[in-house]
Kinemage of the C-alpha trace (Angstrom):
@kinemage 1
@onewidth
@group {chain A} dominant
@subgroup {mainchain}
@vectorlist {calphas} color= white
{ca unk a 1} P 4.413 -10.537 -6.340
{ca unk a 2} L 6.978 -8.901 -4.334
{ca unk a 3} L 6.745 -8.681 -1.002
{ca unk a 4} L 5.894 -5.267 0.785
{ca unk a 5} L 8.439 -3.078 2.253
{ca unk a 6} L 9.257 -3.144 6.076
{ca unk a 7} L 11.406 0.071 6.713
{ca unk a 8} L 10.406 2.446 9.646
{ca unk a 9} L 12.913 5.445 8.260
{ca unk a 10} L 13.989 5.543 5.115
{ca unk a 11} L 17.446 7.943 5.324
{ca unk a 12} L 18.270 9.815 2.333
{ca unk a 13} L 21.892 10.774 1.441
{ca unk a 14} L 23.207 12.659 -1.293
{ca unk a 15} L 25.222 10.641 -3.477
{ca unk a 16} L 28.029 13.041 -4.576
{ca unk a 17} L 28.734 13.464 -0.237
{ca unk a 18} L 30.891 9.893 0.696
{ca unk a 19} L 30.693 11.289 4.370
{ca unk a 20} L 27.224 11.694 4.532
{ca unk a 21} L 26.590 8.470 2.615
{ca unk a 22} L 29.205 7.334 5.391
{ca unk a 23} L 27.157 8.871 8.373
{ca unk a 24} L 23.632 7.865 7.210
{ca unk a 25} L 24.971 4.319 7.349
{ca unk a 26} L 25.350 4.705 10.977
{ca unk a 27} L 22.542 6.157 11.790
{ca unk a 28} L 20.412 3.472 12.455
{ca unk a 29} L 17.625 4.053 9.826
{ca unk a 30} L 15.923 1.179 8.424
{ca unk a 31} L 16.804 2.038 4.699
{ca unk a 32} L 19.741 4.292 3.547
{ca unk a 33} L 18.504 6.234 0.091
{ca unk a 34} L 21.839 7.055 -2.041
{ca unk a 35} L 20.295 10.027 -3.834
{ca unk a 36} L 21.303 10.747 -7.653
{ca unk a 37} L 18.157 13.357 -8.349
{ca unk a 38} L 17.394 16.032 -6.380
{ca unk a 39} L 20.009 16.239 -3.590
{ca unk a 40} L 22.779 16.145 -6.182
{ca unk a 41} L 23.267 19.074 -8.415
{ca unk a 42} L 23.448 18.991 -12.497
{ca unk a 43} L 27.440 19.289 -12.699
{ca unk a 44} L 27.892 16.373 -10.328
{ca unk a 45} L 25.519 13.784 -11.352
{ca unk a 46} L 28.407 11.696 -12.949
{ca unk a 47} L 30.654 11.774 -9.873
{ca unk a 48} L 28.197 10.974 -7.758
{ca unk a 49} L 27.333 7.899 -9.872
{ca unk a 50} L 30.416 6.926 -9.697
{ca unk a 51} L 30.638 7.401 -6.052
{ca unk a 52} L 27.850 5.516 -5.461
{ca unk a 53} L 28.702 2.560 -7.674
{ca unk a 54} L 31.624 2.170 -6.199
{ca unk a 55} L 29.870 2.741 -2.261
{ca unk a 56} L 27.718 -0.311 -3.055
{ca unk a 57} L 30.299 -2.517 -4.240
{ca unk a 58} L 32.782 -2.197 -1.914
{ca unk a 59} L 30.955 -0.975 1.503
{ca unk a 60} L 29.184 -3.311 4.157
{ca unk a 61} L 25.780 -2.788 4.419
{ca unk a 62} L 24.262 -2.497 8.220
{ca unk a 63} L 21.147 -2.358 6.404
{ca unk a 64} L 19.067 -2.099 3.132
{ca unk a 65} L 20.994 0.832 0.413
{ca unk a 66} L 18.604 1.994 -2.136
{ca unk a 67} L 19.086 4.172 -4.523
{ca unk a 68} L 16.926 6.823 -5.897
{ca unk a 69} L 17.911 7.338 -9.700
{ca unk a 70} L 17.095 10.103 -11.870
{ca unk a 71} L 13.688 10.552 -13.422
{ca unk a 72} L 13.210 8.333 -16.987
{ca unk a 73} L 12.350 11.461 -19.100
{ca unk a 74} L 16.159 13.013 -18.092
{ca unk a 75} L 19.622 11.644 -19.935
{ca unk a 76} L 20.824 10.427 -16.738
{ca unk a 77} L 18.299 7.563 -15.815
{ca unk a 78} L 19.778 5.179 -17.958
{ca unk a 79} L 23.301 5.841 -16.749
{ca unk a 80} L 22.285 5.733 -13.175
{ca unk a 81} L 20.669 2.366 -14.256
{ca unk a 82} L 23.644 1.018 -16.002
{ca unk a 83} L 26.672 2.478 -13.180
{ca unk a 84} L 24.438 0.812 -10.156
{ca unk a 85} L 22.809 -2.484 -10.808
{ca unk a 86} L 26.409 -4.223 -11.062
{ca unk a 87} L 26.844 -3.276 -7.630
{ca unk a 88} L 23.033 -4.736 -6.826
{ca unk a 89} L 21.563 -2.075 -4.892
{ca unk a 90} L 18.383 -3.325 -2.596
{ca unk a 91} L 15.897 -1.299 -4.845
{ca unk a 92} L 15.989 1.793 -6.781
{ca unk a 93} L 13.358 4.597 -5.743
{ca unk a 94} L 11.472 6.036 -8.934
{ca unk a 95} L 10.628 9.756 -9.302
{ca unk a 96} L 8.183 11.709 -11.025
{ca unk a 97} L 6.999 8.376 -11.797
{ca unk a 98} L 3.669 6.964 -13.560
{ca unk a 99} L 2.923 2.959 -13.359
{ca unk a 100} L 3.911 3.110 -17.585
{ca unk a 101} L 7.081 4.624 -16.000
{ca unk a 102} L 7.251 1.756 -13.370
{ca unk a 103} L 6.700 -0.983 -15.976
{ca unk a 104} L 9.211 0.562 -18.152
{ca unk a 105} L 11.930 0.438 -15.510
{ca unk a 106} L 11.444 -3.057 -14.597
{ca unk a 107} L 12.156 -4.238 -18.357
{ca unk a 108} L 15.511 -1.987 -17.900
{ca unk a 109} L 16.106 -3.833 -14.418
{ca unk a 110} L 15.507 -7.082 -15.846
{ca unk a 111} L 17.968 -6.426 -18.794
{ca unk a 112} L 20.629 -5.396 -16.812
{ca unk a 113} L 20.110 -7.706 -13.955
{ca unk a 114} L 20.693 -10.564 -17.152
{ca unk a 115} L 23.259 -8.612 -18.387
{ca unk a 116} L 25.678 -9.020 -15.250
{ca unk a 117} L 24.158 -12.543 -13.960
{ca unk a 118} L 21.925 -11.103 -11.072
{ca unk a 119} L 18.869 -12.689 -9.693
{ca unk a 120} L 16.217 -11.676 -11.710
{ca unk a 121} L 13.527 -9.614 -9.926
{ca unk a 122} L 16.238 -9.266 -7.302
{ca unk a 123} L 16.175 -5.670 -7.392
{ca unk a 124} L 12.850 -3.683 -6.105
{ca unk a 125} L 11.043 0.021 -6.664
{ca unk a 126} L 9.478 2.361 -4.771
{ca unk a 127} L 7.842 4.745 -7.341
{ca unk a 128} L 7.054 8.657 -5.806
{ca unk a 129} L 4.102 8.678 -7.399
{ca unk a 130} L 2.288 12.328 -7.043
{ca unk a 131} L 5.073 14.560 -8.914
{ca unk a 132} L 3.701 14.378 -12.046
{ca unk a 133} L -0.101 15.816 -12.647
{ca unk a 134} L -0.457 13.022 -14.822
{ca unk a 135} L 0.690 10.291 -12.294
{ca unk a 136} L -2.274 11.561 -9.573
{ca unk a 137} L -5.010 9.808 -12.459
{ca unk a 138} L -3.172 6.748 -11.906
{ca unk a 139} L -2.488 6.682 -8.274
{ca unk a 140} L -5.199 3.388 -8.427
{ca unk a 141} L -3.419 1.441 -11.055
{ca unk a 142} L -0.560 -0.512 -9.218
{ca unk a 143} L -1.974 -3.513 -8.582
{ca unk a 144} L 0.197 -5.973 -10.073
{ca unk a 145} L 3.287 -4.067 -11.013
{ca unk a 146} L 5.807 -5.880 -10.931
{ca unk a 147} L 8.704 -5.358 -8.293
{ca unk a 148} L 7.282 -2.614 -6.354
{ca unk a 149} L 7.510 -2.782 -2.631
{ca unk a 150} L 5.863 0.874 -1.619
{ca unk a 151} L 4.516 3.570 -2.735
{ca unk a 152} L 5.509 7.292 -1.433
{ca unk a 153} L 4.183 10.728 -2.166
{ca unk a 154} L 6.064 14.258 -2.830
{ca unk a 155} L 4.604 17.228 -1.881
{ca unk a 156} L 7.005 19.730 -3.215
{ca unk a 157} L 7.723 18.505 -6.689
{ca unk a 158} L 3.603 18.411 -6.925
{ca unk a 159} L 3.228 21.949 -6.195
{ca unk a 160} L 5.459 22.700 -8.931
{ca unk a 161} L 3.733 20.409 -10.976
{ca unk a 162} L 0.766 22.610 -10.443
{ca unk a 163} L 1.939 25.650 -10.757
{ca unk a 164} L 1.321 26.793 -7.181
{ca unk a 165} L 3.559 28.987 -5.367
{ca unk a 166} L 3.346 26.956 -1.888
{ca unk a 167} L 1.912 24.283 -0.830
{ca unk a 168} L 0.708 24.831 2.909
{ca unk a 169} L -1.596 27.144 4.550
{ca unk a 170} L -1.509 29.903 6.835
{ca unk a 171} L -1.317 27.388 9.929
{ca unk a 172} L 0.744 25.277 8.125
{ca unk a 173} L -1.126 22.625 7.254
{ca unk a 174} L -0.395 21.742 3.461
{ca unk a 175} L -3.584 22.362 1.274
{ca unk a 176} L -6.002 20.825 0.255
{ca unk a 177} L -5.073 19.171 -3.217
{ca unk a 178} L -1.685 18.176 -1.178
{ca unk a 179} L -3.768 16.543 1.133
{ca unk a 180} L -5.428 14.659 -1.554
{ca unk a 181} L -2.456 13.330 -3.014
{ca unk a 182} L -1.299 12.390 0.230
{ca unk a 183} L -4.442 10.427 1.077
{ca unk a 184} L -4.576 8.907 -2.600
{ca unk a 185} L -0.930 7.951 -2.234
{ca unk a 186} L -1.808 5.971 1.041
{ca unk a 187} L -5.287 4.472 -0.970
{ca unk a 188} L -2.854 3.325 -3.879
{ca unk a 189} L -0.586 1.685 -1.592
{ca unk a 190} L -3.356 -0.577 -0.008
{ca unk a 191} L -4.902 -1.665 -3.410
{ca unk a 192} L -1.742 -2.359 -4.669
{ca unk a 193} L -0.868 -4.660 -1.396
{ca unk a 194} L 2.368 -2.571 -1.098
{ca unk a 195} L 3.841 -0.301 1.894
{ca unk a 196} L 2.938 3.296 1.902
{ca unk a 197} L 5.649 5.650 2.859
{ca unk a 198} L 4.959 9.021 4.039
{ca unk a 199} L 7.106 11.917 2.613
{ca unk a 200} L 9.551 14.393 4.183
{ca unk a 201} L 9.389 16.647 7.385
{ca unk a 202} L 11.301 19.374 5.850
{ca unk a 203} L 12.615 21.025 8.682
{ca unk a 204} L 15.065 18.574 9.900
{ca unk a 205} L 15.692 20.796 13.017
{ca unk a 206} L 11.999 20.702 14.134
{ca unk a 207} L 11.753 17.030 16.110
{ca unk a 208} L 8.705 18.178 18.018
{ca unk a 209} L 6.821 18.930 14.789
{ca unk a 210} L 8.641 15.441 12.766
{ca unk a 211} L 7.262 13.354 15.961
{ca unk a 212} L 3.533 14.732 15.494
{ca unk a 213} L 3.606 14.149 11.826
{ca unk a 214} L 5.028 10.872 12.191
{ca unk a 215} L 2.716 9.532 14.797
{ca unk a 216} L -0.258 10.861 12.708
{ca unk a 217} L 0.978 9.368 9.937
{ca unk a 218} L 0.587 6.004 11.222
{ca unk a 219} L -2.605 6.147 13.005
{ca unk a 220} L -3.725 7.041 9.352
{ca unk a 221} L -1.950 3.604 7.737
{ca unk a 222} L 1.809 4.597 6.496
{ca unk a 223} L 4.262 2.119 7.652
{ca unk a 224} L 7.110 4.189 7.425
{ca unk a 225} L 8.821 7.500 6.430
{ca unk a 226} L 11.214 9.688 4.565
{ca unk a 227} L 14.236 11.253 6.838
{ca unk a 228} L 16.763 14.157 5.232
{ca unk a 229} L 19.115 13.924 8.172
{ca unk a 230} L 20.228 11.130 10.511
{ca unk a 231} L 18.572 13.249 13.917
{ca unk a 232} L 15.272 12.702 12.402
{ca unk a 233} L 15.888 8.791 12.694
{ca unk a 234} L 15.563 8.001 16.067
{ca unk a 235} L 12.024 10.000 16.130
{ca unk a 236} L 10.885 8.394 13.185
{ca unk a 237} L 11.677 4.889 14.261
{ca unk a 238} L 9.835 5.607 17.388
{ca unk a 239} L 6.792 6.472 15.868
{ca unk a 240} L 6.806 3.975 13.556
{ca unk a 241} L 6.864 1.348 16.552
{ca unk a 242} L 3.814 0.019 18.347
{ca unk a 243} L 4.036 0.880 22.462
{ca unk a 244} L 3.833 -1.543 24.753
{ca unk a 245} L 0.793 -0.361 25.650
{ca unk a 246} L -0.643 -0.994 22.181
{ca unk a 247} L 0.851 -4.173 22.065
{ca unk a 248} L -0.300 -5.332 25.344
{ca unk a 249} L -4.033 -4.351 23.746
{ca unk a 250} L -3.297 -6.187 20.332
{ca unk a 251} L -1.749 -9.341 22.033
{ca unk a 252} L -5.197 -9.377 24.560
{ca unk a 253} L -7.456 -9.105 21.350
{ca unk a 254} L -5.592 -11.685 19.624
{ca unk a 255} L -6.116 -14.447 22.206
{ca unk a 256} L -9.355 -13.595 23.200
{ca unk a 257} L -11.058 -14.193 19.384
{ca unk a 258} L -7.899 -17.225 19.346
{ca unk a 259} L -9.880 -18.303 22.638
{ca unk a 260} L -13.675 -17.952 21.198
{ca unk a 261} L -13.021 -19.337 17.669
{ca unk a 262} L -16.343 -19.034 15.311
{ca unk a 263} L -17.460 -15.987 16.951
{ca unk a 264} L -17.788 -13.041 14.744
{ca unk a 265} L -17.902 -10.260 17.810
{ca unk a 266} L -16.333 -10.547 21.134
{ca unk a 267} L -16.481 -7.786 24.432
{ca unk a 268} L -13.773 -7.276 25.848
{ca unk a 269} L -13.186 -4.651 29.101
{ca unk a 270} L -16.518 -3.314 27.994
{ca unk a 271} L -15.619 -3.281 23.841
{ca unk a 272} L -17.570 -5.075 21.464
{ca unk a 273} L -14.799 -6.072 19.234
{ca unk a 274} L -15.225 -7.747 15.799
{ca unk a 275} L -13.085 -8.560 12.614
{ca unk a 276} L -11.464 -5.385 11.807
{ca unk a 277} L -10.522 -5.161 15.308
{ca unk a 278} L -8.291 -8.744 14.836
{ca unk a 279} L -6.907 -7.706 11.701
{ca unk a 280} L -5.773 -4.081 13.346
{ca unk a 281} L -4.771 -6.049 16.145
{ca unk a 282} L -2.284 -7.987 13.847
{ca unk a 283} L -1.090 -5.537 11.811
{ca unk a 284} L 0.131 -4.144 15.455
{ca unk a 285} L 2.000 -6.832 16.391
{ca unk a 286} L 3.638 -7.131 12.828
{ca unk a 287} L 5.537 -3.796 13.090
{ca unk a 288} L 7.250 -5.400 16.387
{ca unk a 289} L 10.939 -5.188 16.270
């Protein structure tokens, strides 16, 4: 099974742009996304495939460079597929995805990764998995599949898949069947034993309103998130990280049930803790950096 993803922010880049490719490399995000769908328009798919092929051969890597390919219903999946995996990206991100769809791209990975003498299994998936109206039935059904490391959510491409013509409310909130994919996407994740990765704050100029989200978002149980520009970074990877304050509480939980081993519950500074407390407590102190 592969192991779940640790990334805080997960930067997207288009992949026809080799200065913003360039800049999201510096930006100190956790994961750099090299984008082939949506942030790359139908004329220059091929150049940016090439420009990304040729980014992951050649380039250092400060950290992890994914690459998000085309859907595998479109004519330039399997191009995407064939120009990248000689350059052995980290993982390839799967849109508009279904688990048959994220079966079906790990026999293409493992083909190719043969194919040019790569480590098989060596390359993982993250599979957007609300964009389809078919794909919500299945949002359960990961368990096992093979090379996924997280599972993320779309709330745009869903709307369209719906037919609506938005997808928040008059406060701003999105509504309500966005909010079920959102929480389904998250409940996926955790039955599959893989990281769930909260979607886009569109508004890359709105930090106050990214920060909120972003905090929220992993009170609720998402480990990380998606950034569309480099300033939304720093704010993710903040929220993403336990405060000293919370680690101070996990680290005191931790050694008090370590100190009182066999007992179920435990009060401590007037708090009757018991197992889901210590597990909480540990998942805390794993998102350290």
């Amino acid at each position: 099974m592969t192991d779940p993803l640790a990334a805080r922010s997960l930067l997207f880049a288009p992949g026809d742009s080799e200065r913003k490719i360039t800049k999201a490399g510096a930006s100190g995000a956790d994961l750099v996304l090299l984008d082939l769908e949506d942030a790359v328009a139908e004329a220059n798919k091929p150049a940016a495939r090439t420009l990304v092929a040729q980014h992951l051969k050649t380039a250092e890597r400060a950290q992890p460079q994914w690459v998000r390919i085309n859907p595998l219903d479109t004519p330039h999946a399997l191009p995407d597929l064939a120009a990248i995996v000689p350059g052995r990206p980290d993982g390839i991100m799967l849109p508009k995805a279904s688990r048959a769809e994220a079966e079906l791209l790990h026999h293409y990975l493992t083909a190719l990764e043969a194919a040019h003498g790569l480590p098989q299994g060596g390359i993982r998936t993250i599979v957007v998995a609300t964009e389809t109206a078919q794909a919500i039935f299945g949002l359960g059904d990961y368990a096992g599949c093979p090379r996924l490391a997280a599972l993320t959510w779309g709330a745009e491409d869903s709307a369209t898949a719906l037919g609506a013509t938005h997808n928040r409310d008059e406060a701003g909130e999105y509504d309500f069947p966005y909010q079920v994919f959102r929480t389904l996407a998250l409940t996926g994740a955790a039955a599959a034993g893989v990281t769930p990765i909260e979607t886009i704050h569109g508004d890359f100029r709105d930090l106050q309103g990214l920060e909120k989200v972003a905090t929220k978002a992993r009170r609720a149980g998402f480990r990380g998130m998606l950034a569309i520009h480099p300033d939304q970074v720093p704010v993710i990877n903040r929220a993403f990280s336990p405060s000293p304050a919370e680690i101070e509480r996990a680290e005191k939980i931790v050694a008090v049930f370590a100190a009182n081993p066999g007992m179920g519950t435990i009060g401590l500074e007037g708090e009757m803790l018991d197992m889901p407390h210590l597990k909480r407590a540990k998942a805390v102190l794993a998102m350290r950096r």
